[in-house]
N, C-alpha and C positions, 0 to 999 in steps of 0.2 A: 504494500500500500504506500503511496505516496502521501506523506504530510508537507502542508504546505505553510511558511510563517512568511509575515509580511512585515517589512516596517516602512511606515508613514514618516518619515520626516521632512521637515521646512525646506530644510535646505538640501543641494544636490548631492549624492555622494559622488566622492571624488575620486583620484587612484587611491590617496594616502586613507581614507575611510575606508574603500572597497579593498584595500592591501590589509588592513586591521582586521575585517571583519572575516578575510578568506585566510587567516593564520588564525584562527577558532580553535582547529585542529592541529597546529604546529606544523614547524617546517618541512615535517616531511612527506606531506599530502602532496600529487599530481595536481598539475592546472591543464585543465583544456578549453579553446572554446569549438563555438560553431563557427560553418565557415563567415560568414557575417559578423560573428565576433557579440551577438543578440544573446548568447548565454553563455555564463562563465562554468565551471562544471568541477568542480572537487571531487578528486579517486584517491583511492587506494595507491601504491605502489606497484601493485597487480591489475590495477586500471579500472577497478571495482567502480562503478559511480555512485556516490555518495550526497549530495548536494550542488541543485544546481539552482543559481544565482541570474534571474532573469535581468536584460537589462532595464532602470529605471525608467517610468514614465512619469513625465510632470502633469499634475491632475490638476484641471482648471474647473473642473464641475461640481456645484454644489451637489452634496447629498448621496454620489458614487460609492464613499467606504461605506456610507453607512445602507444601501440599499445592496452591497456585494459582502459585507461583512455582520452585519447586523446595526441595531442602533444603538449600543452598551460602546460601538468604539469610537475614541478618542483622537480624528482626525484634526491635525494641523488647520491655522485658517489657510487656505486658497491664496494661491496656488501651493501644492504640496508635492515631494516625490511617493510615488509607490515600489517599493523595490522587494519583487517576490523572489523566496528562494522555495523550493520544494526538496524533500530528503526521501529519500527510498528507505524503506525496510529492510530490502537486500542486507543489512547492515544496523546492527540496530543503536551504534553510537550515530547513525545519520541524524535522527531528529535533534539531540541535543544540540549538534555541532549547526544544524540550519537554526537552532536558536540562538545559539552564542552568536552565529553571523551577524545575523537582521539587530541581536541586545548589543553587541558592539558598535552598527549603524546609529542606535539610533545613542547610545552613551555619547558618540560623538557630534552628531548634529541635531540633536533633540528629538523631540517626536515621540513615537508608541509604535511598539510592535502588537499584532494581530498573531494566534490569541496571545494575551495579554501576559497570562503564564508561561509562556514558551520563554521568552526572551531572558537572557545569562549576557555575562561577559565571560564565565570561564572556559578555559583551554580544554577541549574534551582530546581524552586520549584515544589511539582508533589501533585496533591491534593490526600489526601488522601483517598479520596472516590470517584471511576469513573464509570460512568452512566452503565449500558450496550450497545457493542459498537454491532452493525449487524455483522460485521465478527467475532469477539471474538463470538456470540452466537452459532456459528455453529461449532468452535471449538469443536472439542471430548474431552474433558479433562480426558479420561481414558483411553486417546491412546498415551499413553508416546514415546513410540519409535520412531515417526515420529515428525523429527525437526520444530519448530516454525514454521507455515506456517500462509498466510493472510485468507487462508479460507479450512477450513479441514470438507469433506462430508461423506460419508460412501463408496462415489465412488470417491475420487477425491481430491488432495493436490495443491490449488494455490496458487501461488506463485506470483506478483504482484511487478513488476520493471520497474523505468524508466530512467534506465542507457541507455546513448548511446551505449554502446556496452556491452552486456549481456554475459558472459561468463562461462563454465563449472567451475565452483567453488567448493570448496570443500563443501560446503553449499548444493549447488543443487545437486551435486552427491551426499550426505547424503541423502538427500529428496527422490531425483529420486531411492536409492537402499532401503529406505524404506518404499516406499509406493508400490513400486513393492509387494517388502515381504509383505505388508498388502493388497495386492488386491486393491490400489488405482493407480488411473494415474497420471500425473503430469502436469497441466496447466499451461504455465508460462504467464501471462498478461503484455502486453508494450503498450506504445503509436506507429505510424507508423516510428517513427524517429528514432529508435531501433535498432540494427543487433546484428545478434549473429555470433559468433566464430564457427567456424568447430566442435570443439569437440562437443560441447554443440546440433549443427544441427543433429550430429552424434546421440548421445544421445536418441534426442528426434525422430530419425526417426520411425514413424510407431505408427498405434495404442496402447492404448490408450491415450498416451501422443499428447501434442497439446502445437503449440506455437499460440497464441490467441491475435490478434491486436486490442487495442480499440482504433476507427477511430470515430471523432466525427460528421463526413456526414456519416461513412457506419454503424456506430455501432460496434459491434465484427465481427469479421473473422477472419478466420484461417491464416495465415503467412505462410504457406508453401503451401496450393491449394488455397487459396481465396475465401472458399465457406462462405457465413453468416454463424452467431454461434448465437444460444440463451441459455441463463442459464437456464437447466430445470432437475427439479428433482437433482437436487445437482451435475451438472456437466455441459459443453458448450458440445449443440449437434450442429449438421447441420440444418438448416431450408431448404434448398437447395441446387440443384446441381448447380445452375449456379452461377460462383464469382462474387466478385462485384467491379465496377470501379474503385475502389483505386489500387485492387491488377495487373490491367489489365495497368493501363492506359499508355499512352504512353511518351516513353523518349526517348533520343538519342539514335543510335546505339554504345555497349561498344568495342571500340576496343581492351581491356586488355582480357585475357586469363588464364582460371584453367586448367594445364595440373595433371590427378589424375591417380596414380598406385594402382589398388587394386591388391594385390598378396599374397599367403601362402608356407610360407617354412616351410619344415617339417627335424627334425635333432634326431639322437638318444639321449637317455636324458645321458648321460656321464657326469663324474665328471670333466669333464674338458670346456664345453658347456657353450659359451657364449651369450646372447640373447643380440637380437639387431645389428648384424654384421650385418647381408643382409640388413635392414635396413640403414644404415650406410654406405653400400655399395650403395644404390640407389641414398641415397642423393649426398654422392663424386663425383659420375659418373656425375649427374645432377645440381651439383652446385660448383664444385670442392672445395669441404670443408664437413666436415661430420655437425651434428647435435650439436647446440651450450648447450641446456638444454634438460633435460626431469623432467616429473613430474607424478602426479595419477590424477592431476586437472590442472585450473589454476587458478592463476599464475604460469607459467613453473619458476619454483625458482633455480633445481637444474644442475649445470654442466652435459653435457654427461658423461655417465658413465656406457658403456655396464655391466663391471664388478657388479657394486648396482644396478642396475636392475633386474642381474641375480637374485640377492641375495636375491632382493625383490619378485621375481616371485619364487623360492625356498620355503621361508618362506611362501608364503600363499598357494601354493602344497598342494592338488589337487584342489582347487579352481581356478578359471584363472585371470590371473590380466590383467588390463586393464589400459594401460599408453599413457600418450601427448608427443610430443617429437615436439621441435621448429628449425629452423636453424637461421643463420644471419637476423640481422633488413633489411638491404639494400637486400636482397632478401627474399621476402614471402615467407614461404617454414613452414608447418605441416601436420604431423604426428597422425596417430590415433595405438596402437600395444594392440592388445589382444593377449598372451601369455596361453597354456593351454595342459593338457599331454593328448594324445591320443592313439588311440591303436596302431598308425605308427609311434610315438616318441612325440617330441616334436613339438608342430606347434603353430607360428607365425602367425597371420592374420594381413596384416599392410595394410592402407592405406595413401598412402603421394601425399598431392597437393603441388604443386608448381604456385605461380602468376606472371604472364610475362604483362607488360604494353602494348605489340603488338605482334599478330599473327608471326610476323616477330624474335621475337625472342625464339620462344618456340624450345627444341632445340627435336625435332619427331626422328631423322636423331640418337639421341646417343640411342635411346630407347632399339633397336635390341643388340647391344653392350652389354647393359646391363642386358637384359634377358640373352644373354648368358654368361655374369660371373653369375648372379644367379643362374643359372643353373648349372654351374664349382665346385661355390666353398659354396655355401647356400642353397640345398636342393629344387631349388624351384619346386614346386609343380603346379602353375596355376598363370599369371596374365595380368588383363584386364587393357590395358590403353585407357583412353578418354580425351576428349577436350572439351570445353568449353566455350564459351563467359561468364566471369563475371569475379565481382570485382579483380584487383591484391592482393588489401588485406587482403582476402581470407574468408571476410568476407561476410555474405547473409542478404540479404536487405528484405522484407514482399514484394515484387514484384514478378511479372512471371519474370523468368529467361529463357533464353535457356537452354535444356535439352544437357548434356553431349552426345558425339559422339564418337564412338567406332573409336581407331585407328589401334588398334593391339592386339592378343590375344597368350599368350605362355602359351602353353599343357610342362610340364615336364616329366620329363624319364619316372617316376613310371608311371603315367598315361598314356603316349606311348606307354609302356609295355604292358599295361593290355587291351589299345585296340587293341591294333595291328600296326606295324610302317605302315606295307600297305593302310593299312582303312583309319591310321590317316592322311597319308599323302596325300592322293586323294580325298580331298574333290571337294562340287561343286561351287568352286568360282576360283577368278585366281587372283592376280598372285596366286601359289603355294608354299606352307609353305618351309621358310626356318629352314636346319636342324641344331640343336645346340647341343651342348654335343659332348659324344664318340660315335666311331660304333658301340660301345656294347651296350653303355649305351642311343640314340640320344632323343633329345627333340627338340619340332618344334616351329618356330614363326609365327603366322599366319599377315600378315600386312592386315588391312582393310579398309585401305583409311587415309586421309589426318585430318580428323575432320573438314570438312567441309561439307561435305553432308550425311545426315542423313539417308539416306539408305543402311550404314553401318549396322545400329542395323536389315534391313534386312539381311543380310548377316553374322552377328554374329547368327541370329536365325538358317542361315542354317549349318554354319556351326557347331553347338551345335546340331543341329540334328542331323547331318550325325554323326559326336563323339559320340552320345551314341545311334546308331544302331548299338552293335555289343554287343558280350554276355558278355565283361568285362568294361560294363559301368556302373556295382552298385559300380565299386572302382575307378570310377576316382574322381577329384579333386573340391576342392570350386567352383569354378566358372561356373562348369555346372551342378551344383543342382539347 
């Protein structure tokens, strides 16, 4: 299992602090890094790895420690570094020594280590000669490219955490984009008391990645369907289709609310084209204030900044980049944007949830509104809004959830076009689609109910059929592929 200690300090760490804090262990520990130089990496003399020392990020976002770490910790004022180190088990002087690191960190430039307990200044001693450990053995050690993990197969990269809240880190997205590239999945192992962040849910949606509960009455099971898992052949399969009572059992009814826009704008790529408006534009409409940070992971570190973002999806052209975007602490509100050039321009994939404490306050009623500035002045192209019964904090618990509820569906110009305004506007449901845009140019909004009764998603089936029975439906838009 990997444990992971964090320190929060004001100020930067420097060589002369990050030299303090990687002699925890005494002189005679290995240094390595990656090739970027993004992780520092303390071994053994045998090459054992033992702690590794992420590089720091400066955090400009209110309310990040305390919504990835709990609200008990003691973060710096703003702007602050975060500098995580993680220790393997392989070894069991690893944890102290990632504590003495991060209690060293912060002995010298003030601050608080995460948890709180971890943190030492003393010299842990590391014996020099350690056993063979069962996960270390299944290690590849001729598979360099894919970052430290707790147990590396031929089919499979776990990963093994027991943070209360597990988040898309720059860590796991190294993992999860290298083990893709190596034909491996990614399992990440927690206890049931675990949740993860959106991004990171995002991440792992779909085969072959698995987020994997060990429950000590159910044993493994999967965290997102609840079926058993058993470890076979170098990866967690299914033993069965039916889940098991942990994932089922019953709780109160939630009355907070995930209100989620998936929707794609598509804009010519022009030198003057700024990624992230419509974006930007959804949040204002929905929370009257745009988006406080964005990031490639998290911790969301950096300020909004349509402008660097652009910059950054330029620079990595043609490749698609794939960024986190946060709003205000007092209102839950993320973002997921894959940015990527296509043959119609440039297109945005963004999905942005929003969490309301009550049904009562979800605001359905702006939603129209705002499809049609999208549609004005950001290209949009298609998008799906739904509802939801769960957490305000947007975060997902290893429990059954209620299934999201279709509210509303907006078809844009081009794809109006291409089916026809006649066809698209007669479908066989009622009310009937209201029109948005110009005469020349119209895009329609289909409203589907309230998110409350689930025989909306009947009704989204029909009306996705009737949309592509006509001869210009191999060009219309994301949402009805």
């Amino acid at each position: 299992m990997t444990k992971d200690v964090i320190a929060l300090t004001p100020k930067m760490p420097d060589t002369r602090s990050l030299l303090t804090g990687l002699f925890a262990g005494g002189p005679d520990l290995g240094l390595t890094s990656t090739g970027d130089g993004g992780v520092l990496q303390l071994c053994t003399r045998v090459g054992r790895p033992l702690v590794s020392v992420e590089a720091p990020l400066l955090i400009h976002i209110p309310g990040e420690a305390e919504r990835l770490l709990g609200p008990d910790v003691s973060a710096p004022p703003l702007p602050y570094w975060w500098t995580e180190a993680r220790a393997s088990t392989a070894v069991p002087e690893a944890e102290p020594l990632a504590g003495s690191v991060c209690g060293r960190l912060t002995t010298l430039l003030g601050g608080t280590v995460w948890p709180r307990a971890a943190g030492t200044t003393r010299v842990v001693a590391i014996p020099q000669e350690q056993p063979p450990h069962e996960a270390q053995d299944v290690v590849a050690p001729s598979a360099p490219t894919v970052p430290s993990v707790d147990v590396l197969t031929e089919s499979t990269a776990v990963v093994i955490s027991d943070r209360p809240v597990l988040a898309f880190t720059t860590y796991l997205s190294d993992v999860l984009r290298t083990a893709s590239a190596t034909n491996r999945a990614l399992h990440l192992i927690t206890p049931p008391h675990t949740r993860l962040t959106l991004p990171l849910r995002t991440a792992l949606r779909g085969a072959p990645n698995r987020w994997v509960i060990q429950d000590q009455a159910s044993g493994y099971y999967d965290g997102l369907s609840g079926v058993p898992l058993a470890w076979r052949q170098g990866t967690f399969t299914p033993t069965s289709t039916t889940v098991v009572d942990a994932f089922t059992q019953q709780t109160e009814p939630i009355p907070e609310r995930q209100l989620t826009l998936t929707f794609r704008t598509v804009h010519a790529p022009t030198a003057d084209l700024l990624l992230g408006r419509g974006l930007e534009t959804a949040w204002r409409h929905l929370t009257g204030s745009a988006p406080v940070g964005w990031s490639t992971a998290e911790p969301v570190n950096l300020p909004w900044s349509p402008r660097q973002l652009t910059d950054l999806a330029r620079e990595r052209s043609p490749a698609p980049t794939h960024l986190v975007a946060i709003g205000a602490a007092d209102h839950p509100s993320m973002a997921t944007l894959r940015t990527a050039s296509t043959k119609a321009g440039v297109a945005q994939d963004i999905t942005l949830t929003l969490g309301y404490t009550s049904a009562a306050d979800v605001p359905l009623d702006a939603v129209e509104s705002l499809a049609a500035a999208l549609v004005d002045e950001h290209g949009l192209v298609s998008m799906l809004t739904t509802l939801r019964s769960a957490r305000a904090d947007l975060t997902l618990t290893p429990r059954l959830e209620a299934p999201p509820i279709p509210v509303s569906f907006t078809l844009g110009a081009r794809d109006v076009n291409a089916i026809g305004l006649t066809h698209a506007r007669r479908p066989p449901l009622a009310p009937r689609p209201r029109q948005l845009g110009t005469h020349t140019h119209p895009a329609l909004y289909y409203r589907l109910g309230d998110g409350t009764d689930a025989d909306a998603w009947i009704v989204l089936q029909h009306l996705t059929t009737h949309l592509k029975a006509t001869p210009g439906a191999e060009r219309i838009g994301l949402m009805l592929k």
